[in-house]
N, C-alpha and C positions, 0 to 999 in steps of 0.2 A: 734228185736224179742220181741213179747209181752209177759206176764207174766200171769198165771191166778192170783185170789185172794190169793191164799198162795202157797209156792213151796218151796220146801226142797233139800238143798245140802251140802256137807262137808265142802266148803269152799265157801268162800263170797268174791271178792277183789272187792273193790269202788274206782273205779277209774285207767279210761283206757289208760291213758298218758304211757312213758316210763317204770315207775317201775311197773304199774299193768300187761304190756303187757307183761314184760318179766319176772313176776313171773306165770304167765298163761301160757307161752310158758317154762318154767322151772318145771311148774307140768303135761305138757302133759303127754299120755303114760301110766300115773301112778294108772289108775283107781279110781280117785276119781272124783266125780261129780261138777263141777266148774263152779260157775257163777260168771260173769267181768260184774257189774257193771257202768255205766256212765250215768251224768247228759245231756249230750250233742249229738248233732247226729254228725256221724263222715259223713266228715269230719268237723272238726271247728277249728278255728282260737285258739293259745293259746301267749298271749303276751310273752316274752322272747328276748332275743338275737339271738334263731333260730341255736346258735352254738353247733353243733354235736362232743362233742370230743371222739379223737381216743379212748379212754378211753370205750368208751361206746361202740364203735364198736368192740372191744377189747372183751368188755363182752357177747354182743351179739353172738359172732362169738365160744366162747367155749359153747352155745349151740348148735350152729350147722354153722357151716363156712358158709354155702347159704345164712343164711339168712342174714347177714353183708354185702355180694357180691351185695345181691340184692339190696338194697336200694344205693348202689352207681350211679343203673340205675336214681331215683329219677327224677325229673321236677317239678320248677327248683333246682337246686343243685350246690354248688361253690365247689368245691375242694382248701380247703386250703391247699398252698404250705410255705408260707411266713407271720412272724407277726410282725408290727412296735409298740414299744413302744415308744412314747414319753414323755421325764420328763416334768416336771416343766419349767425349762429353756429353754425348747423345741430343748435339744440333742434328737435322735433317739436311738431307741438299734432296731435292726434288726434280728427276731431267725428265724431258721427255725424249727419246731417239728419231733422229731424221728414217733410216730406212725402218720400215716394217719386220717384225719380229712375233715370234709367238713361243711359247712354252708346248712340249704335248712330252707325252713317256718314249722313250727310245724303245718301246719294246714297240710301239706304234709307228714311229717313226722311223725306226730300220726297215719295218717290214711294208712301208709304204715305199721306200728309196727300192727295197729290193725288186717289189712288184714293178715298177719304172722299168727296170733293167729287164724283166720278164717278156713285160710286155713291146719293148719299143725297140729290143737287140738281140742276137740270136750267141747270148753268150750262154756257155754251158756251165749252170748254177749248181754247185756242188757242196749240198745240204750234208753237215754228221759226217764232214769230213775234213779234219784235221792235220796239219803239215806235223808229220816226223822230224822228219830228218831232210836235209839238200843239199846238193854239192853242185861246183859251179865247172862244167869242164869246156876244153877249149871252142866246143860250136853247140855245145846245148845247155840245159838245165837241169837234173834228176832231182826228182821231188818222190820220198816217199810218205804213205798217206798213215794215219790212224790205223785204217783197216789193212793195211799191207799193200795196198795199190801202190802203180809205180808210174808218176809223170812225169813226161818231159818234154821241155818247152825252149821257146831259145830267148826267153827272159821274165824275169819273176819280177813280180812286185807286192813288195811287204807293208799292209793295209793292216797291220792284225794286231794292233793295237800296242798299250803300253808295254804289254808283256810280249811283245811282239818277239817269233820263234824265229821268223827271217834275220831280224836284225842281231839275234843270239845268237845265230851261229854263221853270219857272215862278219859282223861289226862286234864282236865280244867288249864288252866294259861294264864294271862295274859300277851299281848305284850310286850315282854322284846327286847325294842330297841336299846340295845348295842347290841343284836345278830341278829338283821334284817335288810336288806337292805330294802329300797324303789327303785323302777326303773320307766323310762317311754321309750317307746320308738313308733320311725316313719318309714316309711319305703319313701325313697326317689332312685330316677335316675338323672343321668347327673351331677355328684357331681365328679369337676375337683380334677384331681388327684388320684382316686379313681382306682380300677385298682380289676380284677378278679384274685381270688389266695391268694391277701392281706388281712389279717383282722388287724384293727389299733385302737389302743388303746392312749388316751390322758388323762393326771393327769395335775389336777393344783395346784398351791399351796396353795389355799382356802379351797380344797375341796377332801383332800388326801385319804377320806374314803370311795374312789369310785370311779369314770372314765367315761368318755365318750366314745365311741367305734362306730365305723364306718366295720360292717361284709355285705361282700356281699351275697349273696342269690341265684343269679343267673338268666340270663335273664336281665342285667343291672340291677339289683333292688340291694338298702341296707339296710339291716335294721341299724337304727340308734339311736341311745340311752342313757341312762344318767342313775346310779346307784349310791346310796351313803347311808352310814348307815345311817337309821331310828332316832338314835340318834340324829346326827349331824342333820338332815331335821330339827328334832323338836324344838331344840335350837336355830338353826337362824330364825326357821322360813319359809325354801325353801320352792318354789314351784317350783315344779320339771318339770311342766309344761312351765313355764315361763322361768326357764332356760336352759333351752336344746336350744332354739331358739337362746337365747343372748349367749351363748358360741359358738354355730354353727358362730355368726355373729363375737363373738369379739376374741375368742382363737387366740394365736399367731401362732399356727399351721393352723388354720384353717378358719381364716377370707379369703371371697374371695373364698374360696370354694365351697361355698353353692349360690353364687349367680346365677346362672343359672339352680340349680337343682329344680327338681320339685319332693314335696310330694305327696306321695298315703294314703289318709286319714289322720286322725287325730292321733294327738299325746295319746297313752293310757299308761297306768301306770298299774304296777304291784307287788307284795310284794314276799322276798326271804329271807324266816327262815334260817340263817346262822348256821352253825356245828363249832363245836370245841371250843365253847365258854364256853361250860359250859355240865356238866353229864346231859343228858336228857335221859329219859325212851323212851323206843320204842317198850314196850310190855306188857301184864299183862294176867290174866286169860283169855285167847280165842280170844285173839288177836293179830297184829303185824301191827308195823308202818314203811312204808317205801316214799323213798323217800324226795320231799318238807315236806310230813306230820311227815316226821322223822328228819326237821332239819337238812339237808345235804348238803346242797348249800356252794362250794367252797368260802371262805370267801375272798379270791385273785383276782380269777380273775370270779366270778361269776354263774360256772357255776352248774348245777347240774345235767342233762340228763344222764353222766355217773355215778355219786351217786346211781341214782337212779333207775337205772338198773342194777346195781352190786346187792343194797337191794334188788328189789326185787327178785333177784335170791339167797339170803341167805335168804330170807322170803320162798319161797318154800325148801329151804333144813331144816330148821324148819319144816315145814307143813307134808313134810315125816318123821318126827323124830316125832313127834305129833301123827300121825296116826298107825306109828309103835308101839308106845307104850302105845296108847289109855291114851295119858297126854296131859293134855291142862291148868294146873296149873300154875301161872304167877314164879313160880319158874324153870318150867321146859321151859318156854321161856325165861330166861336169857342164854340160852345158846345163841340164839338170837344176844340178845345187848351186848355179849360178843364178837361173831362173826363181828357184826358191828362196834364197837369198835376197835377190832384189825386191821380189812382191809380196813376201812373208815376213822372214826372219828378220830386217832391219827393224819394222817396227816392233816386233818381238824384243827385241834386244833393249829397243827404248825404254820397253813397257818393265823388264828385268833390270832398267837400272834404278829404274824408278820405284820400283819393289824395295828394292834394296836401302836404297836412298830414306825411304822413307819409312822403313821396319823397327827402328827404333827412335821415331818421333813423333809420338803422338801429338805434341801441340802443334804440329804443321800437319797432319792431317785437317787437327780442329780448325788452322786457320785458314784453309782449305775452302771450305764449308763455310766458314762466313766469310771468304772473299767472293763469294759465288753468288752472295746476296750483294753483291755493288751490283749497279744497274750495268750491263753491257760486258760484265767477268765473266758471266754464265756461262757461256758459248764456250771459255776458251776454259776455263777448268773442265770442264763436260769433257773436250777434245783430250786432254790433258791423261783423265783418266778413262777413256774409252776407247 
């Protein structure tokens, strides 16, 4: 949809991935006038791991159970049943997950979340159009676009990822890479061993502050990948590109694997603002950060898609509390990063100390792994790292 030169609405969310779509599908109904934001035409490719956890379906589904049903229909889409961890010494731990989960491409999955919002709210979807510039003044919001358009609203909310533009130039700070992962990932077929239902996960003892992973996607396809803190990259030096390839060849799980598979493109790389590392703001006068742009990415096993849909669904219960009370004072959205805090970020925090904790010991990873073989551990190591 195109824009004229200026247009005014209550709420502004920038950025149409997972937390903007389900804070937009969380303020339907509510009579307030809403525009979603996005730099990209959908459908578009988004780098990641492509794993959908139940977590997220979870949240989706207490706004309205159809729409979690639907995207099961997805193409293509893996249903995960089963996860291999392997350690260090290359024992296996084998879980299977209580809620339902499934793999598909974000380029599928964004643009299923977005049609949801299309269809079921009357917010005004704003394709190939990119936030500038914003300033925050004392009873509104000015947002200027990519194309020179000029909006304004009487509260924004910053959905738009790691690189997220709201939070640059409300929140300025710089890369603190004890709390960021770096990733890259490829998507390949015919990769022996490999198997629909599984997603697999491998640690090495070089490189404990992060993982290689092998998720299917569906339609023979995997997406396949490599994450490790930002940190550690910068110290030795990695290039993250270079080694995905030579672990593919030399891992002891996994050499042999990859010899007859074939890649679909190239190898891309991507950046994931880790949670729980440390008190970060995710609000102020007339605003709310959700999502990647709120630092929310599971510090364990990576993920964020449910983070980020949970915010953005505490970002619309904000927005009605906001408008109820005609308060948009960065005190009256600490209820906010109160909220966030409570149902997010603690166990976030858990998950980052235990990263940490365990980045330089590979033989408690190993013993990990075979404490999970005593009859009756399973459950709670599972819990442990999940």
């Amino acid at each position: 949809m195109l824009i004229p030169s200026s247009a005014n609405y209550d709420v502004a969310i920038i950025g149409a991935g997972p937390a903007g779509t389900a804070c937009a599908l969380a303020l339907r109904h509510r009579g307030l006038r809403v525009a979603l934001l996005d730099k990209a035409q959908f459908p578009r490719d988004k780098v990641c791991g492509d794993a959908v956890p139940g977590h997220a379906l979870k949240a989706l589904r207490q706004l309205d159970p159809s729409f979690a049903e639907g995207l099961w229909q997805l193409q293509p889409l893996d249903a995960v049943r089963q996860s291999r961890l392997v350690a260090p010494n290359g024992d296996s731990l084998w879980m299977r997950w209580k809620l339902p989960s499934f793999n598909s491409p974000r380029e599928t999955f964004d643009a299923a979340l977005l049609a949801l919002v299309q269809a079921h709210s009357t917010t005004e979807i704003l394709e190939n159009t990119g936030l500038k510039t914003l300033s925050i003044d004392a009873d509104h919001v000015r947002l200027t676009t990519s194309a020179g358009a000029e909006i304004t609203c009487q509260l924004v909310i910053g959905c738009d990822g790691a690189n997220s533009v709201v939070r640059r130039q409300l929140l300025p700070a710089p890369l603190d890479r004890a709390h960021h992962c770096a990733g890259v990932r490829a998507y390949f077929e015919d990769i022996a061993g490999a198997k629909a239902g599984l997603t697999e996960y491998f640690f090495t003892k070089d490189y404990l502050q992060g993982y290689l992973w092998i998720f299917p996607v569906g339609r023979g396809l995997y997406n396949v990948g490599l994450g490790m803190l930002s940190e550690t990259v910068a110290r030795h030096k990695v290039d993250l590109k270079q080694l995905l390839p030579q672990l593919l060849a030399t891992h002891p799980a996994l050499a042999g694997r990859f010899a007859s598979a074939r890649q679909h493109g190239g190898i891309q790389g991507f950046g994931l603002p880790l949670g729980g590392g440390r008190t970060v703001s995710v609000s102020g006068q007339r605003f709310l950060l959700c999502g990647d742009a709120a630092s929310l990415i599971d510090p364990i096993q990576g993920h964020g898609i449910d983070t980020a849909m949970q915010s953005g669904i505490l970002a619309a219960a904000q927005v009605l509390a906001c408008f109820e009370k005609q308060d948009f004072a960065a005190g009256f959205m600490k209820q906010y990063d109160a909220q966030v805090a409570e149902k997010i970020s603690r166990k976030l925090a858990k998950s980052y100390r235990l990263m940490r904790f365990l980045s330089n010991k590979p033989w408690l990873v190993n013993a990990g792994v075979r404490l999970a073989r005593v009859p009756g551990l399973k459950p709670w190591v599972q819990k442990v790292i999940g």
